[in-house]
N, C-alpha and C positions, 0 to 999 in steps of 0.2 A: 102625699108621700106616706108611707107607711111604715109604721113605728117598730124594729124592733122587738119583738112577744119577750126575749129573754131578759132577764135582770142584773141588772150589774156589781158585781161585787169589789169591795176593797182592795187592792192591788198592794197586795204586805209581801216584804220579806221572809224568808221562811227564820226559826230560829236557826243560833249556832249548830246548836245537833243534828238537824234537819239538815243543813247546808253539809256539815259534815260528812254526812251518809249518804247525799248524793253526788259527793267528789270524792269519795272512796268506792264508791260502787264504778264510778267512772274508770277511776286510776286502776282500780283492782280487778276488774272485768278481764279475764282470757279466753282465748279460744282453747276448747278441752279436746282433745283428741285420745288418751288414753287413762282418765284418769276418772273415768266411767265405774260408779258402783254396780249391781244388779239392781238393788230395790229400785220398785218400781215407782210413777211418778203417784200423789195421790192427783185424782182427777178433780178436786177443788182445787191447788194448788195448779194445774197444770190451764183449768180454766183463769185463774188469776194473769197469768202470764200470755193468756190470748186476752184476755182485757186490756191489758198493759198495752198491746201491739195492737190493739184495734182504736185507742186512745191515741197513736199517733196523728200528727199536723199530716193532711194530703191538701193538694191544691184544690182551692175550689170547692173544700169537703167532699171529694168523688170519693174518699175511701174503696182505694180499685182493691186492696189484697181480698186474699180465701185461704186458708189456710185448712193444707191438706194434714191432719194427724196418722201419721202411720205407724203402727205396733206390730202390726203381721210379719211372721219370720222370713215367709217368701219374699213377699217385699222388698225388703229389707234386703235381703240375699240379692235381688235384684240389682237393687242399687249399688249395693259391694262392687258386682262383679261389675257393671256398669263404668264405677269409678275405677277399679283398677285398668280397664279397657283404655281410658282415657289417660290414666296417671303415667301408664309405659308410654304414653306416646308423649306426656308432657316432659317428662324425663330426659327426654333424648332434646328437647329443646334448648335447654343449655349448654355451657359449655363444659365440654367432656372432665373439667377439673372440678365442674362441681355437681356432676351428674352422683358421682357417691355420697355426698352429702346430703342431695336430695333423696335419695332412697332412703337413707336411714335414719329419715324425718317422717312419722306417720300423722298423715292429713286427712286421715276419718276414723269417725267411730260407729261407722252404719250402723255393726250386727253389736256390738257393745252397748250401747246405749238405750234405754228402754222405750225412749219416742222418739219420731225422727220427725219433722215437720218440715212442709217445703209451705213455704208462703209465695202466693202467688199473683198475678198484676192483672185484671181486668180490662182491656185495653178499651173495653164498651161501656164502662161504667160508668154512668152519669149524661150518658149521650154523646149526640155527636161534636157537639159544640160543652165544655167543661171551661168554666168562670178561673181564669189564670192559666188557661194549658190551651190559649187558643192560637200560639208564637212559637209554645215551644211543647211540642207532644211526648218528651219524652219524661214532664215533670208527675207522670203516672208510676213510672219505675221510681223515680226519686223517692216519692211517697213513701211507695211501698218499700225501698230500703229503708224509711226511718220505724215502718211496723219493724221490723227485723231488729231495730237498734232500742228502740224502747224495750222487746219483747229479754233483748240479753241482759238489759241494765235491772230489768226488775226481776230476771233469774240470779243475778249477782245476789241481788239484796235476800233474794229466798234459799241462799246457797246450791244453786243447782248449775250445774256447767252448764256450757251453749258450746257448741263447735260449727262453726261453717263451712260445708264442702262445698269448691263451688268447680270438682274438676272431675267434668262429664262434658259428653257429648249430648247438644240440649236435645237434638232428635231422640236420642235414648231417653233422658229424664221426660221427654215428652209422651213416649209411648209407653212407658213404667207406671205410668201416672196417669194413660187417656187423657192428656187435656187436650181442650180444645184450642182449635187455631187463634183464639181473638185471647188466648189467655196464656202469657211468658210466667215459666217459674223464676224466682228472683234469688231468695233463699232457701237451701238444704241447710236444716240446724239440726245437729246430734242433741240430744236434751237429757239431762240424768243430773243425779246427786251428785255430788266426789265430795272426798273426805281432805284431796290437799290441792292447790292451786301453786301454777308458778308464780315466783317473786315477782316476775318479768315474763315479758312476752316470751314464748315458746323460743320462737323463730331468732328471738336477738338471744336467749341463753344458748340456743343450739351455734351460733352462728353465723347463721344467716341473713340476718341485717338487723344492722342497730336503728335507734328514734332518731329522725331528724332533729335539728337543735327548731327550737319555736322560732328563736330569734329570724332565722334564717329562710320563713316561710312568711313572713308579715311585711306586706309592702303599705306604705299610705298614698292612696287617696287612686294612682295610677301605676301599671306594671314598669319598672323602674330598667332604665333603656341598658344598665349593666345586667342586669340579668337577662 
């Protein structure tokens, strides 16, 4: 049997301060849709934040993401128009008493924002057979949403927003982008600096839905037969 090549280190708790800053990065994390500076990202800084998200847990260590960096104005323009194509048809989805509310909630910052990044799920990566994903194939996307969640938590901490559009038609996001067929995009994140952050989530200050209570989402041990 074969040992192992890596070393094992001490398993410590982080200090107070450290714990601090990473449950305030947590709590204080939004989604930025208009609150987009111009300055641009610096590319040390913008490389840090693709570390962060290439540092996430995948199953099996298949790390499927790729992540596309987009700056190009067409692009970009693309993807605008793209999303609103899709957003008028989302619009009509609800009910007609909350269709104006939706409208006058903006859910992207395509042409605002100075990078756009879609991060993307390699459905091949790792082969055909992948160590944890051989039950359930779709723990390749999971994965890859947690690149996306490290990548916002350590924009928090470098002050720069993150916004998530995820309202396209993926046939379009697909042909904006040439990907190919063995590869889903997962994430569209607007990326820039902002100078102020909401208290609260966007969506509960505007109205439209408040946090669930925790209480009220925590079952022990089996799904409890009143709910």
């Amino acid at each position: 049997m074969t040992s192992p090549s890596g070393a094992l280190a001490p398993a410590f708790a982080f200090s107070q301060a450290e714990r601090d800053a990473l449950y305030r990065a947590i709590e204080t994390r939004r989604d930025v849709r208009s609150q987009f500076l111009p300055d641009p990202l610096d590319p040390a800084l913008l490389r840090r934040l693709l570390d962060a998200a290439h540092h996430a847990p995948s199953v099996g260590f298949m790390q499927p993401w790729n992540f596309v960096v987009i700056q190009d104005r067409q692009v970009k323009a693309d993807l605008r128009a793209a999303f609103a194509r899709a957003n008028d048809e989302a619009r009509e989805m609800f009910p007609e008493e909350r269709r104006e509310l939706y409208g006058s909630i903006k859910l992207q910052g395509l042409t605002e924002a100075p990078v756009v990044l879609v991060i993307t799920c390699d459905h091949t990566r790792g082969g055909k057979v992948v160590l944890g994903r051989t039950h359930n194939p779709d723990t390749d996307l999971y994965s890859t949403a947690c690149a996306a969640q490290n990548l916002a938590l350590a924009a928090r901490a470098e002050g720069v927003g993150v916004g998530w559009v995820s309202i396209f038609r993926e046939a379009e996001l697909r042909a904006i982008l040439r990907l190919p067929d063995h590869v889903t995009p997962v994430a569209c994140l607007c990326l820039g600096h902002v100078a102020e952050l909401y208290t609260e989530p966007e969506l509960q200050a505007r109205g439209w839905r408040s946090r669930l209570a925790l209480e009220d989402l925590i079952f022990q041990d089996r799904w409890p037969e009143e709910a």
